[in-house]
N, C-alpha and C positions, 0 to 999 in steps of 0.2 A: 504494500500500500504506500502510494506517496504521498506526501506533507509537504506543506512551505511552511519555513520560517522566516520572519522581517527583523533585520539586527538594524539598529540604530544608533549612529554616535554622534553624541550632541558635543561638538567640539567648538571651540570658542570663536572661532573664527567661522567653519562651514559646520552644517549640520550635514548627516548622510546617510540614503536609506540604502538599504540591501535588501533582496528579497533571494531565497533560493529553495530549492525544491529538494527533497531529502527521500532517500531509498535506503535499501538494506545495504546500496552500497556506499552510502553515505550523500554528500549532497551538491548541487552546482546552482552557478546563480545564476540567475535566469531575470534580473533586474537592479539596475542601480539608480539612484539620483543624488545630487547632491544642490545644496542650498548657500549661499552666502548669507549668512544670519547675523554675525559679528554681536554676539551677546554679550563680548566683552568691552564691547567698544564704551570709553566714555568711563569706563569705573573698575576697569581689573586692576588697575595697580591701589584701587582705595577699598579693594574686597567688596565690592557691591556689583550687580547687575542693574543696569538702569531699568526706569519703567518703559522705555522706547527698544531696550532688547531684550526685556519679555515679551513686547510686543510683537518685535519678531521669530522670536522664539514660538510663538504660540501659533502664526500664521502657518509657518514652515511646520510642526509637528500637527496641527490638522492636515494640510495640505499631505502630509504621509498618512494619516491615520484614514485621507478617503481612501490612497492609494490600496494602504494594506485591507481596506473594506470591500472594495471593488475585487481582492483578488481574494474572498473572502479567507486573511489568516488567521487564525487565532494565537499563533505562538509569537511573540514580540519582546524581543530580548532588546532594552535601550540603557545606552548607559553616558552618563554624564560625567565630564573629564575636570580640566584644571579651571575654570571659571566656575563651575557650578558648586567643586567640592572647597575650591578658597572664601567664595564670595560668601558676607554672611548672611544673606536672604537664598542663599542657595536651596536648599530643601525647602523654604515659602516657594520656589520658581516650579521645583517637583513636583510640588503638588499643587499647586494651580495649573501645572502640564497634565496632571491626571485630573484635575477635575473637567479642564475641556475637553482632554482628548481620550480619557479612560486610558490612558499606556500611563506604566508604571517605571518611573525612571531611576535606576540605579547608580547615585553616584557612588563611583569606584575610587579607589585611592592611586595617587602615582603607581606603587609597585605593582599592583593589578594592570593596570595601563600599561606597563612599561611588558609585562609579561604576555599579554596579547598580542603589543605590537611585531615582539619576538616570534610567534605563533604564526604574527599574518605575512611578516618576513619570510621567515622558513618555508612557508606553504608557497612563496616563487619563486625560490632560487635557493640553490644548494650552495652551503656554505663550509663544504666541504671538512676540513681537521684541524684546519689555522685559525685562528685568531679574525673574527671581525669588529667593527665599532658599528652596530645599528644604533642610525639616526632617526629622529622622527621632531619634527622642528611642528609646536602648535601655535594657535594662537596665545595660548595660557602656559604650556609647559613644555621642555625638551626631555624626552626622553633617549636615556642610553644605554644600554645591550652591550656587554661584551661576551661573544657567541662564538658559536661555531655549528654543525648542525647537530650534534650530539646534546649540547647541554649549554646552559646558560652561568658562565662566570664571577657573574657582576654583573646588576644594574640597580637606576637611578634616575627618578624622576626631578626634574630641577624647574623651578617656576619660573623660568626666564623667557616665556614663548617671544613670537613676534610681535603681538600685540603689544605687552607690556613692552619689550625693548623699544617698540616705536615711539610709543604715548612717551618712554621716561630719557630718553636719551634724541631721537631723531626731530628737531624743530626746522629744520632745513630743507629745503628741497629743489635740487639734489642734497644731499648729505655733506656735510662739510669737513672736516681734517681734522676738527676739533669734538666733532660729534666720536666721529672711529676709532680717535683717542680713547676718550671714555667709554666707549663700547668694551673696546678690548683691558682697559684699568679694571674694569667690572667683569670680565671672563676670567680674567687673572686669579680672582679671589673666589666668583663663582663656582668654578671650574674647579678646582684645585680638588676634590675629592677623585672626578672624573681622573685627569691626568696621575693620582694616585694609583688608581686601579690601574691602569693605561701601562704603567711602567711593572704592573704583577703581570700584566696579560697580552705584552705588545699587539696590537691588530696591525696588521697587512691589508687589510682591504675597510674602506668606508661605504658600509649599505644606508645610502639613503630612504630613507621610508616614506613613500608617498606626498602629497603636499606639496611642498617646495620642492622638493625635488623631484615631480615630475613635468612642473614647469619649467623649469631647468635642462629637464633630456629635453624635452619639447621645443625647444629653442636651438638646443644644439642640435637637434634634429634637423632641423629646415636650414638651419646656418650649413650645415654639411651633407642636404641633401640625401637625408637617410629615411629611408621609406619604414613608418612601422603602423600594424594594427592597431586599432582599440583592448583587442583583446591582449594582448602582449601582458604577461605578468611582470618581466624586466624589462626594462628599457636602457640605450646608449645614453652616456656621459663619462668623459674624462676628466682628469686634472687640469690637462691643459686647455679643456674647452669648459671646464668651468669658470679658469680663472679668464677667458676670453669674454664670457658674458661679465662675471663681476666687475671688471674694469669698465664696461661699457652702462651697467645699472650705476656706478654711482656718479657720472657725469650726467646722468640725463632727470630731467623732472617726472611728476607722474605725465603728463600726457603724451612724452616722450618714451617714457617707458610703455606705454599701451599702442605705442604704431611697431613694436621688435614682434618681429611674425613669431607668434607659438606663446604669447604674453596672454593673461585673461584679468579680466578685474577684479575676481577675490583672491588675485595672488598680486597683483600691481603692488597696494600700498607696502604690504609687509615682507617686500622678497627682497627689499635692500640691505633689513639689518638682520632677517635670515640669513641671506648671501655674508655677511659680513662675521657672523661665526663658522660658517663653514669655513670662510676663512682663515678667518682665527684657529681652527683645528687644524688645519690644513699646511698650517704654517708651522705651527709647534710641536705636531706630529710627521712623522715620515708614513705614508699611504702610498701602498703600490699603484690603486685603484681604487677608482670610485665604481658602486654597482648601483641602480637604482630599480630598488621595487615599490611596485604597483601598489602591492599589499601592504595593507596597514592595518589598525585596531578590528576594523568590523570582520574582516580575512579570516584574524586570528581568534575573534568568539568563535568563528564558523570551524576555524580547527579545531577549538577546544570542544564543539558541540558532535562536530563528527567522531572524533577520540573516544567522546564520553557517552556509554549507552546509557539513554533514561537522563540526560545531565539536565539538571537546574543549574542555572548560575546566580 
């Protein structure tokens, strides 16, 4: 007998539906969307959700909740990340999301986050016996995976998404000399547990997780003329043709940045001071390669749901 299930991740920046259809021999997905809702906007760095991204919050999770109705599912796994579990009207946001929309939203803690993201990594690309650093850059938090495909080494969820770096360091635009100063004075100190681990677990390869970094292959993509699917779970990026766009995002303004083919607008505002720690790692680590997957948080419920017979989460 077949079943769908609809995962959903209300992430601070996009909201994202997933639908997939589940057998004995586990499950595929058979529908995606995703929403620019920006529920951070305006109050993540003062731990609040404003009343204008509840408001979008609330349009966007009906807006799924016909979708998941029209395909009549009843199993809806939703889980709320780094804005909903900092901010302190978070769980008021929850449950005004379950009284409109009857879905029941889970905020999860960073290290659950960080351990799905791992999940939905893994489920695209093999990460073979070495050493890698999964990345997953949000609007509210970064998450970091030091992995391989066997098992997970170290991770750590850090509140430093794009959203916040923008709101608290980026007044410029373009970005100024003085702003990527401070950027990186603040990675220094941020960071520092990160590069702790880093030196027990060297990685070899940087897996970008979804997000920013698949606006970034997408760019380099059409910069070098490299044809790929929608459905592709990895996609192309290098070192060197990352650091070809980074150079090129921080001379230019937003509506400069929204004519670079493969650019979209809920990745325009926050992909300069994204871009500018991948930097930052990029620079104070040695990385053979960059990989970028597709897969990210909702991927890895869907692995953890296939793994698990009968699973609640």
């Amino acid at each position: 007998m077949q079943n769908k299930i609809a995962i959903i991740d209300l992430g601070t920046n996009t909201f994202h539906l997933l639908i997939a259809e589940g057998d004995s021999r586990g499950f595929n997905i058979m529908y995606r969307e995703r929403l620019a809702v920006k529920i951070g906007q305006g109050g993540i760095n003062q731990d609040i959700i404003t009343d204008e991204g509840l408001h979008r919050a609330l349009v966007a999770m009906q807006s799924f909740k016909n979708t998941i109705d029209q395909q009549n599912i009843r199993a809806v796994y939703a889980f709320g990340t780094s804005a909903l579990r900092n901010a302190r009207n978070g769980f008021e946001i929850a449950r005004k999301i379950q009284a409109v929309t009857g879905i029941d939203v889970n905020i999860i803690s960073g290290e659950q986050e960080a351990e799905f993201i791992y999940l939905g990594a893994k489920s695209a690309l093999d990460m073979g016996t070495e050493y890698n650093l999964v990345m997953d850059i949000g609007g509210g938090s970064v998450e970091f995976i030091l992995a391989n495909n066997d098992r997970v080494f170290w991770k750590e969820s850090f509140e430093i998404g794009a959203q916040r770096l923008l709101e608290r360091f980026q007044k410029n635009d373009p970005i100024v000399l003085t702003e990527i100063q401070a950027l990186n004075q603040y990675f220094d100190d941020a960071l520092k547990p990160l590069f702790d681990a880093m030196d027990r677990y060297p990685p070899t390869v940087l897996v970008g997780s979804s997000g920013t970094f698949d606006t970034l292959s997408d760019i380099f993509c059409i910069k070098h003329d490299i044809h790929k699917s929608p459905e592709e779970i990895e996609t192309p990026l290098s070192i060197a043709g990352f650091y070809e766009i980074y150079e090129e995002l921080l001379v230019k303004n937003r509506a400069e940045r929204m004519l670079i083919p493969g650019m979209i607008e809920m990745r325009v505002d926050m992909i300069v001071v994204a871009s500018c720690l991948i930097r930052y790692l990029i620079e104070n680590h040695t990385f053979e390669r960059i990989r970028v997957s597709t897969y990210s948080l909702k991927e890895g419920v869907l692995a953890h749901l296939s793994s698990t017979v009968g699973s609640t989460i």
